[in-house]
C-alpha positions as CSV (number, residue, x, y, z in Angstrom):
1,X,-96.6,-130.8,-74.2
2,X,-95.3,-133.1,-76.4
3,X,-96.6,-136.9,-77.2
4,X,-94.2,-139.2,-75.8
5,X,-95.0,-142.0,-78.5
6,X,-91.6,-140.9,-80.1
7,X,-88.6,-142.5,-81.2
8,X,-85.2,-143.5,-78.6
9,X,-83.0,-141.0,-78.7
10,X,-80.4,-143.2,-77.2
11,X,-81.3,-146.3,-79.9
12,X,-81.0,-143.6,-82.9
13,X,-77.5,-142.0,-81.2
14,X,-76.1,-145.5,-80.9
15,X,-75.6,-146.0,-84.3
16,X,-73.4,-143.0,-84.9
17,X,-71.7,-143.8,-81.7
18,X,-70.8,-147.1,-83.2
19,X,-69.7,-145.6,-86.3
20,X,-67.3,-143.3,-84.5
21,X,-65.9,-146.3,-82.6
22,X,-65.8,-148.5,-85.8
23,X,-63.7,-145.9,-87.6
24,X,-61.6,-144.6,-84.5
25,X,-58.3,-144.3,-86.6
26,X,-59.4,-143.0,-89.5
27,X,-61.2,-140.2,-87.7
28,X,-57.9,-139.7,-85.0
29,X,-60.1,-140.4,-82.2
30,X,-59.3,-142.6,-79.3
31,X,-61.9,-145.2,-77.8
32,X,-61.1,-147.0,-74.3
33,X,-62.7,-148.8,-71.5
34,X,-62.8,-146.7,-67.8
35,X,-62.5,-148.0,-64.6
36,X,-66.6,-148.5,-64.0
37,X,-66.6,-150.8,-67.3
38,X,-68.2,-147.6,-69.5
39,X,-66.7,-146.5,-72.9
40,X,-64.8,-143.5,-73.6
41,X,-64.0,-142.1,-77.2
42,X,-61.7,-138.9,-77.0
43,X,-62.3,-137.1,-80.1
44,X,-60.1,-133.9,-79.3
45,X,-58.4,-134.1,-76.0
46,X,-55.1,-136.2,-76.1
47,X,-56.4,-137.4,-79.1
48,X,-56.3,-135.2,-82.4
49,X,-59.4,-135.3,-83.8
50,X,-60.8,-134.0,-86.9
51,X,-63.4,-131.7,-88.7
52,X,-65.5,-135.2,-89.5
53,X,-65.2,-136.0,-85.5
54,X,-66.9,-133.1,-84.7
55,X,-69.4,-133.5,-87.8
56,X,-70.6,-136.9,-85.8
57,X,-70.2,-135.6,-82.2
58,X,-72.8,-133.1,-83.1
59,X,-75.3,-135.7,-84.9
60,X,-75.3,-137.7,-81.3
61,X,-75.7,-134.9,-79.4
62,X,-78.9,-134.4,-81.4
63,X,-80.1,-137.9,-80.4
64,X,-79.4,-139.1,-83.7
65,X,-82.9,-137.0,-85.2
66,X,-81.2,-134.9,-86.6
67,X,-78.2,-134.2,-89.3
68,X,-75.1,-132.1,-89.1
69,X,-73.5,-131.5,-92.8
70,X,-69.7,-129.7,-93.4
71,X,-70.1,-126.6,-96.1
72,X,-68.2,-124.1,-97.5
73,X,-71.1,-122.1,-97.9
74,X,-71.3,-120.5,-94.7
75,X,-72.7,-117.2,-96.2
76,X,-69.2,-115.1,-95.0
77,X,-66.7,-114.9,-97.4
78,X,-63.9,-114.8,-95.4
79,X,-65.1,-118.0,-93.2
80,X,-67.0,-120.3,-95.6
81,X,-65.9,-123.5,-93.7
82,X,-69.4,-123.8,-92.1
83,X,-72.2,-126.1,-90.6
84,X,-75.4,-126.7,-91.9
85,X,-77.7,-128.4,-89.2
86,X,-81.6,-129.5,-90.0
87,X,-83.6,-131.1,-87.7
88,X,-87.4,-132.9,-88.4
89,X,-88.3,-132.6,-84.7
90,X,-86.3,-129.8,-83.6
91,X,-87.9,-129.7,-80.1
92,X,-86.6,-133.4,-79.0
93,X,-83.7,-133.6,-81.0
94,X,-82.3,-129.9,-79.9
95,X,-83.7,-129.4,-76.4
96,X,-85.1,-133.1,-75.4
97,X,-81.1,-133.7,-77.0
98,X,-78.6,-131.6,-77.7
99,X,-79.2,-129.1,-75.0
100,X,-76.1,-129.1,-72.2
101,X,-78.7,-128.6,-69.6
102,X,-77.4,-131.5,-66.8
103,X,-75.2,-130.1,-64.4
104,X,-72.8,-132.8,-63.4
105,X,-70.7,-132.5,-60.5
106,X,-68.3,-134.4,-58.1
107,X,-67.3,-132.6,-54.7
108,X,-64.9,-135.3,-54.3
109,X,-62.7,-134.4,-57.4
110,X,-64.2,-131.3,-58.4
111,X,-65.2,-132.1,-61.4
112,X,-68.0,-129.8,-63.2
113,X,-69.5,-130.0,-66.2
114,X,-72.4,-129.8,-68.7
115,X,-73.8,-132.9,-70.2
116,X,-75.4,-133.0,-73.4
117,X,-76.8,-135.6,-75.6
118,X,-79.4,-138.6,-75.4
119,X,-78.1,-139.6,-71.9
120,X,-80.4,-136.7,-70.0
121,X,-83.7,-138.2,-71.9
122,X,-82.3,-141.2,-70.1
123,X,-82.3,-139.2,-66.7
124,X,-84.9,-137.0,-66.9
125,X,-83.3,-135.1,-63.8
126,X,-84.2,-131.9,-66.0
127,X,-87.4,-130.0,-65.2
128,X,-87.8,-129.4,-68.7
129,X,-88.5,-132.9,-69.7
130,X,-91.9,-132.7,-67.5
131,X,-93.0,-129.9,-70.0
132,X,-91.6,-131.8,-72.7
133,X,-93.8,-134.7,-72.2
134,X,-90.6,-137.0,-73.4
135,X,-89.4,-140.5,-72.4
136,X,-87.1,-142.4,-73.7
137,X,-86.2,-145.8,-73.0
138,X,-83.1,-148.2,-73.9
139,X,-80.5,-149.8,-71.7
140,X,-77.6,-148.0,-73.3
141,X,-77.1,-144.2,-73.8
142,X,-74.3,-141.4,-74.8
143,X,-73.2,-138.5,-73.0
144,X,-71.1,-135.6,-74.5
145,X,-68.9,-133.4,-72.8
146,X,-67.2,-130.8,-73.5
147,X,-63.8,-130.8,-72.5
148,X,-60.1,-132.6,-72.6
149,X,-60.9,-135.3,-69.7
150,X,-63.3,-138.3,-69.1
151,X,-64.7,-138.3,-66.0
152,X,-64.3,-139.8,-62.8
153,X,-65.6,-143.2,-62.1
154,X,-67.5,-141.6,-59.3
155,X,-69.5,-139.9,-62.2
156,X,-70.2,-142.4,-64.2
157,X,-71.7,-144.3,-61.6
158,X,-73.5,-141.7,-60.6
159,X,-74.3,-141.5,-64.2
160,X,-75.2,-144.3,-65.2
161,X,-77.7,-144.7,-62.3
162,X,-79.8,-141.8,-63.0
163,X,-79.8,-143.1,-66.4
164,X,-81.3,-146.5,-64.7
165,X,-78.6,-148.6,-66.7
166,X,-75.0,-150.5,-66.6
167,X,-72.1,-148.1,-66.3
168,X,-71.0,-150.8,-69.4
169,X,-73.9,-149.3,-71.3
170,X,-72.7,-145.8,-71.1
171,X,-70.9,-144.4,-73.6
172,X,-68.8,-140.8,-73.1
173,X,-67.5,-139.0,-76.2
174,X,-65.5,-135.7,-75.3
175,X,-64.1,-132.8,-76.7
176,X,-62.4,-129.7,-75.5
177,X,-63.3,-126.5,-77.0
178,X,-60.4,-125.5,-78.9
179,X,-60.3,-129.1,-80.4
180,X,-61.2,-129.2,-84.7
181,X,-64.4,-131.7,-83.2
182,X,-65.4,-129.4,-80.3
183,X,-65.4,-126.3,-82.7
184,X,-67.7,-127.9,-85.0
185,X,-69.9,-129.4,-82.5
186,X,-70.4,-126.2,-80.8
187,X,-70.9,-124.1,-84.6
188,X,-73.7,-127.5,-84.9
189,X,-75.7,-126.1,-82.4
190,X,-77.0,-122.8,-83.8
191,X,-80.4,-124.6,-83.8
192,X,-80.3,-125.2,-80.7
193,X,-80.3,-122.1,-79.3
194,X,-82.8,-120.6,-81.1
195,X,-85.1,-123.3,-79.7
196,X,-83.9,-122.8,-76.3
197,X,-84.6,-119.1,-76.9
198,X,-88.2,-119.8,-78.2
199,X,-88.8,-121.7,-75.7
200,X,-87.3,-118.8,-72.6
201,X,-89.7,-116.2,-75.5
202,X,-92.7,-118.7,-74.2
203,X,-93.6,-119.7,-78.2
204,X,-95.5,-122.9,-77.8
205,X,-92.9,-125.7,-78.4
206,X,-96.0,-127.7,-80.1
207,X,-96.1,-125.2,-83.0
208,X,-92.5,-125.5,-84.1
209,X,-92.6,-128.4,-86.6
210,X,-89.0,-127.9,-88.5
211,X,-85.8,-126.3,-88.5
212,X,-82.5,-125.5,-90.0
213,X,-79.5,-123.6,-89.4
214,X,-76.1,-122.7,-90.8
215,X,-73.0,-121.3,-89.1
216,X,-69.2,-120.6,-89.4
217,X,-66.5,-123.3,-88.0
218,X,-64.4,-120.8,-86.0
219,X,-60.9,-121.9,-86.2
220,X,-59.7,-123.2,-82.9
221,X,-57.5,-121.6,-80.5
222,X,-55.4,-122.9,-77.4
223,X,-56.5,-120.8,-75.4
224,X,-60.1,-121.6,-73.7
225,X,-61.2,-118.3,-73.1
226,X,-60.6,-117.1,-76.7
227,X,-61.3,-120.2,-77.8
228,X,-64.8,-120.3,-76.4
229,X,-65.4,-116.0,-77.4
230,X,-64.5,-117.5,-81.3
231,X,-67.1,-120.1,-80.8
232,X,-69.7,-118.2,-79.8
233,X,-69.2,-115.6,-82.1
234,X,-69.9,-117.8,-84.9
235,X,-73.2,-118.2,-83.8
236,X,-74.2,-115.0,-81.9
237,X,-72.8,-113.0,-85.2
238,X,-73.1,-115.3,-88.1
239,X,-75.4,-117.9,-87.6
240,X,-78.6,-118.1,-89.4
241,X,-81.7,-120.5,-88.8
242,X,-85.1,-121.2,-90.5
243,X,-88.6,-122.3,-88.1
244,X,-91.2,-123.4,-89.6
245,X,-94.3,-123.2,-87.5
246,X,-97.8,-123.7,-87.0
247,X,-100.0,-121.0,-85.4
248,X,-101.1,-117.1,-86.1
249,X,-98.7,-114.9,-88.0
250,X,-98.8,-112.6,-85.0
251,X,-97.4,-115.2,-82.9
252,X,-94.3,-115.9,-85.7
253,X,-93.8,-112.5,-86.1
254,X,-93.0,-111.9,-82.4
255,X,-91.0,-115.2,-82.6
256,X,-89.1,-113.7,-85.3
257,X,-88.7,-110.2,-83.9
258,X,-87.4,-112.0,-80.5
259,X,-85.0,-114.3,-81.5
260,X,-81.7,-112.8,-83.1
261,X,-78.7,-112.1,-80.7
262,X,-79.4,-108.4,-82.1
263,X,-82.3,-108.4,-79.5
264,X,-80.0,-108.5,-76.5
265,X,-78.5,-105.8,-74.8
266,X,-75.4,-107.5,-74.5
267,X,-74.9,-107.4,-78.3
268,X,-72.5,-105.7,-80.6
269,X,-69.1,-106.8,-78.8
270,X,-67.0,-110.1,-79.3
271,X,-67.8,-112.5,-77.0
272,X,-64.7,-112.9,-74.9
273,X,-64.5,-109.0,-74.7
274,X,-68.4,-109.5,-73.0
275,X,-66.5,-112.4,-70.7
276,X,-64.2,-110.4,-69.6
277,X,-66.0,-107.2,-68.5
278,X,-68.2,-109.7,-66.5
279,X,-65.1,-111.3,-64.8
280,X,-65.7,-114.7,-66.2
281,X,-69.0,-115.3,-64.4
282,X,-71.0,-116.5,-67.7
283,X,-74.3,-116.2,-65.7
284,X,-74.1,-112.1,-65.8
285,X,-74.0,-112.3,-69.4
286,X,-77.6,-111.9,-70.9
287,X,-79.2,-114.8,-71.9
288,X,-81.3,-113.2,-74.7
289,X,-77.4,-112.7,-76.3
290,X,-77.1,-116.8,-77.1
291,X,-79.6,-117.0,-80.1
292,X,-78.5,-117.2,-83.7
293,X,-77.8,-113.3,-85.9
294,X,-80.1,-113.9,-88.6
295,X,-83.7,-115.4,-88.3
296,X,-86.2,-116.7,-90.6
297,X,-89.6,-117.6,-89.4
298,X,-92.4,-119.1,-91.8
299,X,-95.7,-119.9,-91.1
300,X,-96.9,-123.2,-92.8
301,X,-100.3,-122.5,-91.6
302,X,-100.5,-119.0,-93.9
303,X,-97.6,-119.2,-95.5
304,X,-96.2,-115.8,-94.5
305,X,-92.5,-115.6,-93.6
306,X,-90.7,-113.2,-91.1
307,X,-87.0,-112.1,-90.8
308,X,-84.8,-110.3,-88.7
309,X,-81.6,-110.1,-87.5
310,X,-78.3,-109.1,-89.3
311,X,-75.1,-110.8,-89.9
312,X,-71.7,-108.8,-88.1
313,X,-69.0,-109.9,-90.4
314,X,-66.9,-107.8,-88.8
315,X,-67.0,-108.9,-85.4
316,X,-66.9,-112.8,-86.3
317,X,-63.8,-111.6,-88.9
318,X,-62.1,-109.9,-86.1
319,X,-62.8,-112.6,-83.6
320,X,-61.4,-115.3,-86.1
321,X,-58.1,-113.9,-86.5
């Protein structure tokens, strides 16, 4: 567990937030009041958007703690438009953060999707944030969503009051997938998975103490299926991330050996090819498969480092096209 004498989430988020807003038209982004009072920014669904959108979307969905920087160093040669993501406290900034782990739904519209950002440290309606040991406290928050709509007032009520605040203090940026800010938010969390993974690979969350991560910016697509194959691709085939933890070297190494999308049976196909023999149900898919291609685990305590993994340029080349 982790100590909960740690900084707001929310508080650090709002300051990027409030940057987006400030500078709406010069990043192509549209910010507008809904119907409960809250405050939508569109940075990709009617709304254009921009590589630099996307940049900042991904910086609040890590809870402001941690940073998301546009390279042309991705380590492919034909994609070097990449993201390189570090994090000082990867555990709350990627899974206390950045995680789309709150399922939000509304029987009444049918609206579904997958919040991510400071607002579910607001919540807490996760499980996980029991094990966490994290609280976060502020009477405003963000939520990011993924996708070409705001949602219905019904949600943001409902929203805002597991939140405990105002809808007026809620904030909801949103971007579809094929957007230029929803493909870079999405390449910015090749961190995050491979926390989420060490954390379903049971590698005490205590021990990881710092982490970056680099990955392609697939080029969008209109359509939302290969659109969303491209974007995974970039990570499951040519991301690459750095741990360093605390703890025995056995302990890293297993880390190490576990965490590549190489270690998944699913593996070795583009991802919308692996959608579609599936039928579209995303929960047959493997979970082991959505982890980074290339791992680096170092142990501060000893100083011994471990890799594994392998970058498929091939499949993320033929995925891109």
């Amino acid at each position: 567990m982790l100590t909960s004498a740690m900084p707001s989430v929310s508080k650090r988020a709002a300051k990027i937030v409030e940057n987006i807003a400030a500078n709406a038209d010069a990043l192509r982004v549209h910010v507008s009041t809904g119907p409960a009072g809250e405050r939508l920014i569109d940075l990709g669904g009617a709304a254009p958007g921009c590589l630099e959108a996307g940049r900042l979307l991904g910086e609040v969905c890590m809870g402001g703690m941690g940073t998301v920087q546009i390279t042309t160093a991705s380590g492919l040669s034909n994609w070097p438009l990449g993201v390189v993501v570090h994090a000082t406290n990867p555990v709350i900034s990627c899974l206390g953060s950045q995680y789309a782990g709150w399922t939000i739904t509304d029987d009444a519209s049918g609206f579904f999707a997958l919040g991510s950002g400071p607002a579910r440290a607001l919540s807490r309606v996760e499980e996980l944030y029991k094990e966490l040991g994290y609280v976060d406290h502020s009477d405003h928050t963000a939520l990011v969503i993924e996708g070409d709509k705001a949602p219905p007032a019904a949600v943001i009520t409902k929203v805002a009051e597991a939140c405990g605040i105002k809808p007026s203090g809620l904030t909801v940026l949103f971007a579809p997938t094929w957007s230029l800010a929803g493909t870079v938010q999405i390449a910015a969390r090749v961190l995050e998975v491979a926390i989420h993974k060490a954390h379903a690979l049971h590698f005490p969350l205590e021990n990881i103490l710092d982490g970056t991560g680099t990955a392609p910016i697939a080029p969008p697509f209109p359509d939302f299926v290969k659109a969303m194959g491209r974007t995974n691709d970039a990570i499951i085939y040519g991301g690459r991330i750095h741990l360093f933890v605390k703890g025995s070297d056995d302990e890293a190494k297993k880390l190490a050996d576990g965490l590549p999308s190489s270690s998944s049976s699913a593996y070795g196909k583009p991802f919308a090819e692996i959608f579609s023999e599936v039928n579209g149900d995303f929960y047959k898919i493997d979970p082991m498969l959505f982890s980074p291609a290339v791992v680096t685990v170092s142990n501060v305590e000893t100083g011994t480092s471990f890799h594994a993994g392998k970058i498929a340029a091939d499949i993320v080349d033929a995925s891109f096209r």
